[in-house]
N, CA, C, O and CB atoms as a CASP TS submission, in Angstrom:
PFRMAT TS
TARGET T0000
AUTHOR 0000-0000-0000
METHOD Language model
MODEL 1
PARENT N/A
ATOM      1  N   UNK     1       3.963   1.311  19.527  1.00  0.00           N
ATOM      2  CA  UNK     1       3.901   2.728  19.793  1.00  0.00           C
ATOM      3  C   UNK     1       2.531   3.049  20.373  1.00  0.00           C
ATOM      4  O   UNK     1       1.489   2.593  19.903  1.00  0.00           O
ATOM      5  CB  UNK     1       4.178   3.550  18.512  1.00  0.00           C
ATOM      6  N   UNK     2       2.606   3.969  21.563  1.00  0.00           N
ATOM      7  CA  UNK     2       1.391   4.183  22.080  1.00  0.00           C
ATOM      8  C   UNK     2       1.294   6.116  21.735  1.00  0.00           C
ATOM      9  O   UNK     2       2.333   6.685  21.401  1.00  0.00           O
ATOM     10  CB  UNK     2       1.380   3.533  23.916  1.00  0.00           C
ATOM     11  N   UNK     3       0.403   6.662  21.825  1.00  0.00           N
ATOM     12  CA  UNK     3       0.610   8.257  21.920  1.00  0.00           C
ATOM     13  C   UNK     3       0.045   8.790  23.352  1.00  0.00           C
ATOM     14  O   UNK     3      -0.886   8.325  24.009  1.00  0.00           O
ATOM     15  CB  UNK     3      -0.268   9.080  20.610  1.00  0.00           C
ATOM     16  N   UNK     4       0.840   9.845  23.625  1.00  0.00           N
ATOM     17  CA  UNK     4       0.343  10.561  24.808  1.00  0.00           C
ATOM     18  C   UNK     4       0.567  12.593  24.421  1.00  0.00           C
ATOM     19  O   UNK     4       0.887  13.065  23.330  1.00  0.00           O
ATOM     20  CB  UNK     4       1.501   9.827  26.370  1.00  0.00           C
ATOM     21  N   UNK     5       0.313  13.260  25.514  1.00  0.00           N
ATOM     22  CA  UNK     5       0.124  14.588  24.780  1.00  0.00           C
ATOM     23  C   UNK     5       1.249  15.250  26.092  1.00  0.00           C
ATOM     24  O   UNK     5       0.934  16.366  26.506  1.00  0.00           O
ATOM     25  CB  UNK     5      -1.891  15.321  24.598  1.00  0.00           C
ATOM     26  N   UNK     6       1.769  14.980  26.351  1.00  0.00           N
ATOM     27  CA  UNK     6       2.545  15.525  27.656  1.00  0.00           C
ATOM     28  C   UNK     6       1.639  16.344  28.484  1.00  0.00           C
ATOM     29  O   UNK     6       2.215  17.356  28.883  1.00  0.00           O
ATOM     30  CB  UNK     6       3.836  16.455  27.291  1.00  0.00           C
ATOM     31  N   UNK     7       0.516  16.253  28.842  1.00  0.00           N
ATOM     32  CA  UNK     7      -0.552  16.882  29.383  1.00  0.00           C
ATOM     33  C   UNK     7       0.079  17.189  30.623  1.00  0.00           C
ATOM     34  O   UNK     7       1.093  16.560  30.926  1.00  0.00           O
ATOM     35  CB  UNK     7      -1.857  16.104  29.443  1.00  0.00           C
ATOM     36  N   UNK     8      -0.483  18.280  31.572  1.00  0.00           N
ATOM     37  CA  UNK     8      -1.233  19.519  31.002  1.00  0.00           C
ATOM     38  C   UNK     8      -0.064  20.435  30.820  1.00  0.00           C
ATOM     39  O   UNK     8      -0.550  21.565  30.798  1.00  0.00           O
ATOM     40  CB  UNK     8      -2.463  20.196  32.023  1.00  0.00           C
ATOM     41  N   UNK     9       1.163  20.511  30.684  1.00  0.00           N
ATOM     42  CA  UNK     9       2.087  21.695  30.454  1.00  0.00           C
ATOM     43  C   UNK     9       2.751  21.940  29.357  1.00  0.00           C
ATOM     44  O   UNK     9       3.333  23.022  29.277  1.00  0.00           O
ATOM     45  CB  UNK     9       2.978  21.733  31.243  1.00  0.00           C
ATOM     46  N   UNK    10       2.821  20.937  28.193  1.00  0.00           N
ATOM     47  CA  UNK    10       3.192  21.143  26.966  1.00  0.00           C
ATOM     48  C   UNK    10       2.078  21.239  25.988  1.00  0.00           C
ATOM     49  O   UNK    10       1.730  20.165  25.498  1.00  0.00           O
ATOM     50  CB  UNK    10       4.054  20.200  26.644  1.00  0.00           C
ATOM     51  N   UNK    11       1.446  22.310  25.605  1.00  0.00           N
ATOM     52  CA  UNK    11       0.251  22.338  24.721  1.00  0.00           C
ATOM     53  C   UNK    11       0.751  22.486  23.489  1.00  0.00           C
ATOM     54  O   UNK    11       1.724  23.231  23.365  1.00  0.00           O
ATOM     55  CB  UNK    11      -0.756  23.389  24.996  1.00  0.00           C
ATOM     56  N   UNK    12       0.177  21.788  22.272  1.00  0.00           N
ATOM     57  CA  UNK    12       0.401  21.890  20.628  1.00  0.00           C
ATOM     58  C   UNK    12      -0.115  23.424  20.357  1.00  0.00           C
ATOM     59  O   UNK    12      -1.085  24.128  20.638  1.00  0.00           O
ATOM     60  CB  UNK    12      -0.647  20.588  19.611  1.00  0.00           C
ATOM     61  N   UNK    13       0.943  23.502  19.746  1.00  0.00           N
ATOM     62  CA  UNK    13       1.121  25.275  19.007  1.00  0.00           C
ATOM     63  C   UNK    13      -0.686  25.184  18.018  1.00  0.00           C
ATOM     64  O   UNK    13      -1.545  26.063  18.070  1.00  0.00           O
ATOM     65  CB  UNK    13       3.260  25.451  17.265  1.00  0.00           C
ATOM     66  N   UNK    14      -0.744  24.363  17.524  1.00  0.00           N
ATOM     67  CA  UNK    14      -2.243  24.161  16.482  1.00  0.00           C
ATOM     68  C   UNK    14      -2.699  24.280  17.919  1.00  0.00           C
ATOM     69  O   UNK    14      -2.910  25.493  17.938  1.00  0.00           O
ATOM     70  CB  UNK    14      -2.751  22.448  15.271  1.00  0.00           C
ATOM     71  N   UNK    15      -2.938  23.941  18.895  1.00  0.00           N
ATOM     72  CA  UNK    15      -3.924  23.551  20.086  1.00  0.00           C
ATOM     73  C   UNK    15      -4.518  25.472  20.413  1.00  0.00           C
ATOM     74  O   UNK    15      -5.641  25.895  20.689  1.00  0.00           O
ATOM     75  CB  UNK    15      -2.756  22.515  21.826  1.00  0.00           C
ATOM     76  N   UNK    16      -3.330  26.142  20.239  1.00  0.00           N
ATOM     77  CA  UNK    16      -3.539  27.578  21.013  1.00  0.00           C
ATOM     78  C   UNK    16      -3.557  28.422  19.977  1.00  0.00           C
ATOM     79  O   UNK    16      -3.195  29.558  20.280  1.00  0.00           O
ATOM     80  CB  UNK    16      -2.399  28.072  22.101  1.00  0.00           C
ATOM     81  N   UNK    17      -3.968  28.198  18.427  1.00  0.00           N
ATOM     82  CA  UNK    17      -3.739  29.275  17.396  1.00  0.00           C
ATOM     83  C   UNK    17      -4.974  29.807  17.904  1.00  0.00           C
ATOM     84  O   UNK    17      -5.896  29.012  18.085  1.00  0.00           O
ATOM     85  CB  UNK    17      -3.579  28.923  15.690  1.00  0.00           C
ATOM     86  N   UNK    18      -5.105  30.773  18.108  1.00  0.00           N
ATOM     87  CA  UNK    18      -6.407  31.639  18.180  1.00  0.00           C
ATOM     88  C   UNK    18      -7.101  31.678  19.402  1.00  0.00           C
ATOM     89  O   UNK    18      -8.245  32.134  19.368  1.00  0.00           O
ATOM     90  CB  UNK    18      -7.387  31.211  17.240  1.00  0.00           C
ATOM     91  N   UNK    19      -6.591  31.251  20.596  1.00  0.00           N
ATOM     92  CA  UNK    19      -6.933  31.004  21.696  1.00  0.00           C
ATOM     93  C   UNK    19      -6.230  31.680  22.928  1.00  0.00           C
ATOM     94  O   UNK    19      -5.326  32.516  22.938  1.00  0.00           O
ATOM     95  CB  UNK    19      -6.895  29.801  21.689  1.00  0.00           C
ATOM     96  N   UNK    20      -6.943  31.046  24.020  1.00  0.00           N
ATOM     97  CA  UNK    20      -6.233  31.964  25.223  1.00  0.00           C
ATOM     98  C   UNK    20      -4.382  30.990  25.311  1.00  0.00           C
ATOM     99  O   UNK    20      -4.328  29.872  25.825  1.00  0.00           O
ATOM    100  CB  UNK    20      -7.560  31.752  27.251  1.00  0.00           C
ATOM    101  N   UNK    21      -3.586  31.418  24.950  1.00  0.00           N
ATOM    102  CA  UNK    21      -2.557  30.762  25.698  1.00  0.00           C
ATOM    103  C   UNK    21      -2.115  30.501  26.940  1.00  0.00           C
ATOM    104  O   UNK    21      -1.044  29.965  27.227  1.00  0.00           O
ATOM    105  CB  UNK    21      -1.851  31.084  25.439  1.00  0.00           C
ATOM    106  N   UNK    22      -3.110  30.957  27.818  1.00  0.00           N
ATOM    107  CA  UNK    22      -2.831  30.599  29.268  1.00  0.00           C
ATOM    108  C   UNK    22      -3.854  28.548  29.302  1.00  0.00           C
ATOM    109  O   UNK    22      -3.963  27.777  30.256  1.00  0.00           O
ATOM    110  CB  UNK    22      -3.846  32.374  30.620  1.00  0.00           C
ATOM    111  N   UNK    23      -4.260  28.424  28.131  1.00  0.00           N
ATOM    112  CA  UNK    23      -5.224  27.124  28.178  1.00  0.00           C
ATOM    113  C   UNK    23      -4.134  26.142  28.213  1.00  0.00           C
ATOM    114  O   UNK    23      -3.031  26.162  27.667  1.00  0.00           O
ATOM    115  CB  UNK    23      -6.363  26.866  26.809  1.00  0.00           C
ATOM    116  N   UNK    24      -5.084  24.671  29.517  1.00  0.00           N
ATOM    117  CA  UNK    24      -3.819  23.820  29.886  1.00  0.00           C
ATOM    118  C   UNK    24      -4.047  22.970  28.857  1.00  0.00           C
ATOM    119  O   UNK    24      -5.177  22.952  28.370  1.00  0.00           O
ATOM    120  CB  UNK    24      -3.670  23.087  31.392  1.00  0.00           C
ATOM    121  N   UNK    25      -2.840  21.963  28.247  1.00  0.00           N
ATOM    122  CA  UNK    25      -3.448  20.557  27.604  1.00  0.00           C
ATOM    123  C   UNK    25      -4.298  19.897  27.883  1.00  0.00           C
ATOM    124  O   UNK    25      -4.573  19.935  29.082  1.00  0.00           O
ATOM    125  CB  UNK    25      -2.857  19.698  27.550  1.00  0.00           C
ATOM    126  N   UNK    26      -4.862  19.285  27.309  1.00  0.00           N
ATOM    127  CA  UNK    26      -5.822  18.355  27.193  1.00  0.00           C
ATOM    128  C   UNK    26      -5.278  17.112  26.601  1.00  0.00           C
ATOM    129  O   UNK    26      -4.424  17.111  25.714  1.00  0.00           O
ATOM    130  CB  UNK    26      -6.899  18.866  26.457  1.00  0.00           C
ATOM    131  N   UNK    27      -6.025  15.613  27.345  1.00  0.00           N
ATOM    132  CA  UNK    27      -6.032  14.524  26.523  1.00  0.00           C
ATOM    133  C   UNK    27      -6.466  14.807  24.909  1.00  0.00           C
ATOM    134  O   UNK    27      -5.633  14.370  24.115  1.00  0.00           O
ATOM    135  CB  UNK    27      -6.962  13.551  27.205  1.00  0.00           C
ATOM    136  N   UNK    28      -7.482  15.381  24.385  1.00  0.00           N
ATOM    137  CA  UNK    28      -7.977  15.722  23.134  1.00  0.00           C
ATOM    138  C   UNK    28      -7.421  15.723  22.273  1.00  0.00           C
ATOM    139  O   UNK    28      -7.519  15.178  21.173  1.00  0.00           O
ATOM    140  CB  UNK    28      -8.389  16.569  23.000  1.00  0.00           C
ATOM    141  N   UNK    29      -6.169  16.945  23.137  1.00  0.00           N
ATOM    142  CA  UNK    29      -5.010  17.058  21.676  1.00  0.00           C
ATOM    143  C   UNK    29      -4.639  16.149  21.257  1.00  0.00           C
ATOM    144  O   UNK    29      -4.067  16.271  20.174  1.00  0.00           O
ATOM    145  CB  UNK    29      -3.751  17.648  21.712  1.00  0.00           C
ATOM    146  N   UNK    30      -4.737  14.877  21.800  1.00  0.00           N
ATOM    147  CA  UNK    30      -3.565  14.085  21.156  1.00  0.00           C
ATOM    148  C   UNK    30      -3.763  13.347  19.898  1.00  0.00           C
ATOM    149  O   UNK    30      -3.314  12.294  19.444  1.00  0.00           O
ATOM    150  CB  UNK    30      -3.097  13.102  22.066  1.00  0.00           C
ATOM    151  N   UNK    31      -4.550  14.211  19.502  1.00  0.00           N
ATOM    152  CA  UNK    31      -5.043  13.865  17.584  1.00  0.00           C
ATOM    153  C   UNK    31      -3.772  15.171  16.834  1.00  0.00           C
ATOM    154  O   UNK    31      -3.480  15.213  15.639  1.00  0.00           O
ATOM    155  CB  UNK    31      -7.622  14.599  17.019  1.00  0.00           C
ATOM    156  N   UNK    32      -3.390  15.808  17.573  1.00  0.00           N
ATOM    157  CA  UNK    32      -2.548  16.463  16.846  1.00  0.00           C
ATOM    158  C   UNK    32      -1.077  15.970  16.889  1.00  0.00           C
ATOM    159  O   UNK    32      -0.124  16.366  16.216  1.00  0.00           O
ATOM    160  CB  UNK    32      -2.672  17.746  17.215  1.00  0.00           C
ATOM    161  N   UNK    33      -1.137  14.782  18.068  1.00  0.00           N
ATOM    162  CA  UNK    33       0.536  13.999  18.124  1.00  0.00           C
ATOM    163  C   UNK    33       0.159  12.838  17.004  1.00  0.00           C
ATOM    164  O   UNK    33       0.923  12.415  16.137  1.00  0.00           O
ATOM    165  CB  UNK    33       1.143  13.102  20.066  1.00  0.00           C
ATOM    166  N   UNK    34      -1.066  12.471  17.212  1.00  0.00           N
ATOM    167  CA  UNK    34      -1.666  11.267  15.892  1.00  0.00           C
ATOM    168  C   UNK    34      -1.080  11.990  14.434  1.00  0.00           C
ATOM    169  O   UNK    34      -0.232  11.445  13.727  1.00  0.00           O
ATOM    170  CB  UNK    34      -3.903  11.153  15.773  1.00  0.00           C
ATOM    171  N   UNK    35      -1.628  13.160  14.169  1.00  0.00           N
ATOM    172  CA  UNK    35      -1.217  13.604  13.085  1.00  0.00           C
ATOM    173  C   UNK    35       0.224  13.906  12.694  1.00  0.00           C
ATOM    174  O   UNK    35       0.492  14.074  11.504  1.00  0.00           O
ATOM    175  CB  UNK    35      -1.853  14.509  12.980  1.00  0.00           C
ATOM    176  N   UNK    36       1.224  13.990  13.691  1.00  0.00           N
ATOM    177  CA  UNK    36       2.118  14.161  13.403  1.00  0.00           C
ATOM    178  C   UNK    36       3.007  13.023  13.219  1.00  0.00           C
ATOM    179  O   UNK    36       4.081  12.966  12.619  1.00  0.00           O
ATOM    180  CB  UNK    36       2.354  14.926  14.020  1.00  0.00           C
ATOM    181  N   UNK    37       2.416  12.209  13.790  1.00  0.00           N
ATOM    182  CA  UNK    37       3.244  11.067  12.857  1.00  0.00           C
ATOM    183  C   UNK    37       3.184  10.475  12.456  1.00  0.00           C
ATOM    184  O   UNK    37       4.062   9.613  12.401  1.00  0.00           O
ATOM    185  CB  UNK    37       3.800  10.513  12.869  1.00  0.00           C
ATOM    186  N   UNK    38       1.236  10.403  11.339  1.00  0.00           N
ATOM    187  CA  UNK    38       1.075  10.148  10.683  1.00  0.00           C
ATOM    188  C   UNK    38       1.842  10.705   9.274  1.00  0.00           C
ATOM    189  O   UNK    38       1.998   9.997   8.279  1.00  0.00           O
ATOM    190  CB  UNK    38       0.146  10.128  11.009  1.00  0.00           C
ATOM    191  N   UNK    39       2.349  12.295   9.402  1.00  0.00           N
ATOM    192  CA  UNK    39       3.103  12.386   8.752  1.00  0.00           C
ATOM    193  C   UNK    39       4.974  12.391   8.769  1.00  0.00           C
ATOM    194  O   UNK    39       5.763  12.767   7.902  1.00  0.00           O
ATOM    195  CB  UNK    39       2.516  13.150   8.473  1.00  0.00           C
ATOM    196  N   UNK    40       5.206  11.816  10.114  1.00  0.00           N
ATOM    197  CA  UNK    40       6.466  11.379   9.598  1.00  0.00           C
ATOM    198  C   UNK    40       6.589  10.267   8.991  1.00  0.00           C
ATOM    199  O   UNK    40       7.437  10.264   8.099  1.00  0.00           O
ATOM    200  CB  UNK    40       7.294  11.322  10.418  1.00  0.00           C
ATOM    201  N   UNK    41       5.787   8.913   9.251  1.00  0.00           N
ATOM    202  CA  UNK    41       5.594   7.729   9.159  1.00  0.00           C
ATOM    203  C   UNK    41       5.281   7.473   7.850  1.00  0.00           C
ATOM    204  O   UNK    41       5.218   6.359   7.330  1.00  0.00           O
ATOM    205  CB  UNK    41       4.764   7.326  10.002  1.00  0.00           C
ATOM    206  N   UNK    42       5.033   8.828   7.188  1.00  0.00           N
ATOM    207  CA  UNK    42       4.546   8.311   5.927  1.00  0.00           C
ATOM    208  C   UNK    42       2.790   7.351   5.956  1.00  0.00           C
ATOM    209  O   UNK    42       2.704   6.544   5.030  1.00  0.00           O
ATOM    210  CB  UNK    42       5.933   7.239   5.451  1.00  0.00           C
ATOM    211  N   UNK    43       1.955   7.393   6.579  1.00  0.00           N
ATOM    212  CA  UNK    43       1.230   6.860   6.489  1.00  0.00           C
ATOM    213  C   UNK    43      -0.023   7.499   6.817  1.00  0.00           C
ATOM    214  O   UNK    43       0.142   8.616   7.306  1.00  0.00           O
ATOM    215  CB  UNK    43       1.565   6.007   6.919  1.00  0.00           C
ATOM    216  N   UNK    44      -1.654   7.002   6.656  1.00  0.00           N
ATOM    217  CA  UNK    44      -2.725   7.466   7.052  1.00  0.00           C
ATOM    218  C   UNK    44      -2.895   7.897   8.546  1.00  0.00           C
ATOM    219  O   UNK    44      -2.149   7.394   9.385  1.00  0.00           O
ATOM    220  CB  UNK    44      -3.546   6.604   6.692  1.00  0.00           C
ATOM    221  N   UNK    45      -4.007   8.964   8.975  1.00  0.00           N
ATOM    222  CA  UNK    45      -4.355   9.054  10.601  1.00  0.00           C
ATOM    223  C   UNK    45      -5.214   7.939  10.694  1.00  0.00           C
ATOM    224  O   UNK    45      -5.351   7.379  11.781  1.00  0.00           O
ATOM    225  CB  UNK    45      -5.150  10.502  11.203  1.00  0.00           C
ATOM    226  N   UNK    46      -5.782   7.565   9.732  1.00  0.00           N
ATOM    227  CA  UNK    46      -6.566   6.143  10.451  1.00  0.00           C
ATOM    228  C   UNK    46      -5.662   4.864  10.547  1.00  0.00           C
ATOM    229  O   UNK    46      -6.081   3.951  11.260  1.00  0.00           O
ATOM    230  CB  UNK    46      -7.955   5.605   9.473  1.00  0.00           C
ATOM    231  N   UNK    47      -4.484   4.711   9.911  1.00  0.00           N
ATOM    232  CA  UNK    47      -3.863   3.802  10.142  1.00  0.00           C
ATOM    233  C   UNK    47      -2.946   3.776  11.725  1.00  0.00           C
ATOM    234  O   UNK    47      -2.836   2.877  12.560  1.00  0.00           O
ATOM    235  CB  UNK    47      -3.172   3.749   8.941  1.00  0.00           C
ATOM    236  N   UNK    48      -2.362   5.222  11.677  1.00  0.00           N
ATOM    237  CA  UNK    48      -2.034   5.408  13.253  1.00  0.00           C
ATOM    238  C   UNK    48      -3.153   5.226  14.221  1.00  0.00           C
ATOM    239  O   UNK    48      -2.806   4.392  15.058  1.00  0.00           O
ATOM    240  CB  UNK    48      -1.515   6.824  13.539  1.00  0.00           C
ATOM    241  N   UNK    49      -4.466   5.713  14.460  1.00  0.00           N
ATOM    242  CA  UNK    49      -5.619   5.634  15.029  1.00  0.00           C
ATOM    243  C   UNK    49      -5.274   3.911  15.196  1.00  0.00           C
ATOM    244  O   UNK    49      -4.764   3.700  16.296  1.00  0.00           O
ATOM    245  CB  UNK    49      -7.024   6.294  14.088  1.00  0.00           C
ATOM    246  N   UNK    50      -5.420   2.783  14.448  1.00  0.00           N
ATOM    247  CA  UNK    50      -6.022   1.873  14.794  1.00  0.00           C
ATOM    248  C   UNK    50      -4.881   0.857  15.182  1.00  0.00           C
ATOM    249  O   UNK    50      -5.175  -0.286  15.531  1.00  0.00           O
ATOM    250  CB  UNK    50      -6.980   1.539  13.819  1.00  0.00           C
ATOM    251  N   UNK    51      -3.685   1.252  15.122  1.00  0.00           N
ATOM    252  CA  UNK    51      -2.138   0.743  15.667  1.00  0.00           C
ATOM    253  C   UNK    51      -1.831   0.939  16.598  1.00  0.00           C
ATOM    254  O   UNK    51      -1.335   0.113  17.364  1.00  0.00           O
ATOM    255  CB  UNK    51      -1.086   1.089  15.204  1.00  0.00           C
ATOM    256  N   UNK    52      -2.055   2.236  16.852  1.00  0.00           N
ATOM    257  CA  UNK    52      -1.890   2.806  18.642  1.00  0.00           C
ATOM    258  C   UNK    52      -2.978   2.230  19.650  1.00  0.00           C
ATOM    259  O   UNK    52      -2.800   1.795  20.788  1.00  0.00           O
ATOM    260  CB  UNK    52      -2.144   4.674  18.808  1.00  0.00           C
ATOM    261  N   UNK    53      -4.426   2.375  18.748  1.00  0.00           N
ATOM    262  CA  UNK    53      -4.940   1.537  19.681  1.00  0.00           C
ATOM    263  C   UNK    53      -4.935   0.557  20.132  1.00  0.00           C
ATOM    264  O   UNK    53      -5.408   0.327  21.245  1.00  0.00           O
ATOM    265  CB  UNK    53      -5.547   1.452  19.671  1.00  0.00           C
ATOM    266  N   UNK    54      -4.310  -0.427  19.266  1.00  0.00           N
ATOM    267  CA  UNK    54      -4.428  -1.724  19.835  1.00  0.00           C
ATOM    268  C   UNK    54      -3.063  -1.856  20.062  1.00  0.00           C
ATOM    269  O   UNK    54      -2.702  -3.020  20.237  1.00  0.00           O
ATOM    270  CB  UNK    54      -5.103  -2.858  18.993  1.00  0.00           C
ATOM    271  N   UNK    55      -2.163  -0.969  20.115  1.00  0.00           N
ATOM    272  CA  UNK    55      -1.126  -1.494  21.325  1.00  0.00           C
ATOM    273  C   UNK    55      -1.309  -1.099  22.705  1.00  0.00           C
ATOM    274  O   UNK    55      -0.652  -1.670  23.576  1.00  0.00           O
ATOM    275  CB  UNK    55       0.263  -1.042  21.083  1.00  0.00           C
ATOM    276  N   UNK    56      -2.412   0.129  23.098  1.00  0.00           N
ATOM    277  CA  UNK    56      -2.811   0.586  24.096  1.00  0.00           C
ATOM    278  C   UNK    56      -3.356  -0.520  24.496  1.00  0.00           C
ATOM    279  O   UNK    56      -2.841  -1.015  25.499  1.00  0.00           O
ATOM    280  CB  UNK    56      -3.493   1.667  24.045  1.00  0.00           C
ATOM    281  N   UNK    57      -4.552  -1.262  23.861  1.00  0.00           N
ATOM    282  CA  UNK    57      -4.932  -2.283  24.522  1.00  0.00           C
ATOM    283  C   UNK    57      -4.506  -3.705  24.940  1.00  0.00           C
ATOM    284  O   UNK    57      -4.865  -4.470  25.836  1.00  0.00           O
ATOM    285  CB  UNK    57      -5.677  -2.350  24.103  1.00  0.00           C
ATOM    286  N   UNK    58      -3.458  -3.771  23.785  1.00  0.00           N
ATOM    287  CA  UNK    58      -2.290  -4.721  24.741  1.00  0.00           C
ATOM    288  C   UNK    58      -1.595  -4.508  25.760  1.00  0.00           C
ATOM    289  O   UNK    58      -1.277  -5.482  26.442  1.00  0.00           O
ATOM    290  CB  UNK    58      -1.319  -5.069  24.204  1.00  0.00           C
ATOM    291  N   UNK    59      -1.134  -3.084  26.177  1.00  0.00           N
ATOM    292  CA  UNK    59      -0.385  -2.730  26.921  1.00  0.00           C
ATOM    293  C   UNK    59      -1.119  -3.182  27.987  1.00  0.00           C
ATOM    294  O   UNK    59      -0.619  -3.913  28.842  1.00  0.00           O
ATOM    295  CB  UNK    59       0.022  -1.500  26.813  1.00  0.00           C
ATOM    296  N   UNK    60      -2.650  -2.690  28.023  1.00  0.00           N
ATOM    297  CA  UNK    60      -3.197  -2.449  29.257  1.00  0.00           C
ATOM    298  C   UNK    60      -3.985  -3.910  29.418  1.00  0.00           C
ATOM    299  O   UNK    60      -4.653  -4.165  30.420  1.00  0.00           O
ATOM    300  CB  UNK    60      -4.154  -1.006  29.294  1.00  0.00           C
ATOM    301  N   UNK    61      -3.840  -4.745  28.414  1.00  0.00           N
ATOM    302  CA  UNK    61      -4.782  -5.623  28.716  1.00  0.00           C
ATOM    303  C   UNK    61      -6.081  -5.759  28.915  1.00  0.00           C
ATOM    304  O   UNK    61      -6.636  -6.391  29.813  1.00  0.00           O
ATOM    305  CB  UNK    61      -4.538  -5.928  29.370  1.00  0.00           C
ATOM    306  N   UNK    62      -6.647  -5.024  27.878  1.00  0.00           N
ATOM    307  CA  UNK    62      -8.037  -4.884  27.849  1.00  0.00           C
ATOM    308  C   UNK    62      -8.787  -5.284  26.476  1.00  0.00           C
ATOM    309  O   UNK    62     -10.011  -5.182  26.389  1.00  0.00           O
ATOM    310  CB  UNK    62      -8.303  -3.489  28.191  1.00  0.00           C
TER
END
């Protein structure tokens, strides 16, 4: 599993609480797709953090 944020036209509802809603996504958010399935998964954000990364870096070969 890798994460991405559907950037820039699907922004996280947490991303725009209190903000301009005309604001585009950002790569950034995507600690709020981390978090979300850290809690479907049942598991830690540092455990997603360090799974995703290193399938990113398999993917990409780096």
């Amino acid at each position: 599993m890798v994460l991405e944020t559907d950037s820039p036209y699907l922004i996280p509802p947490q991303a725009v609480a209190g903000s301009d809603p005309t604001t585009r996504n950002e790569p950034v958010f995507v600690r709020f797709v981390a978090k979300e399935v850290a809690r479907i998964k049942g598991v830690s954000l540092d455990e997603v953090g360090e799974i995703t990364t290193k399938n990113a870096k398999r993917l990409l070969r780096i």
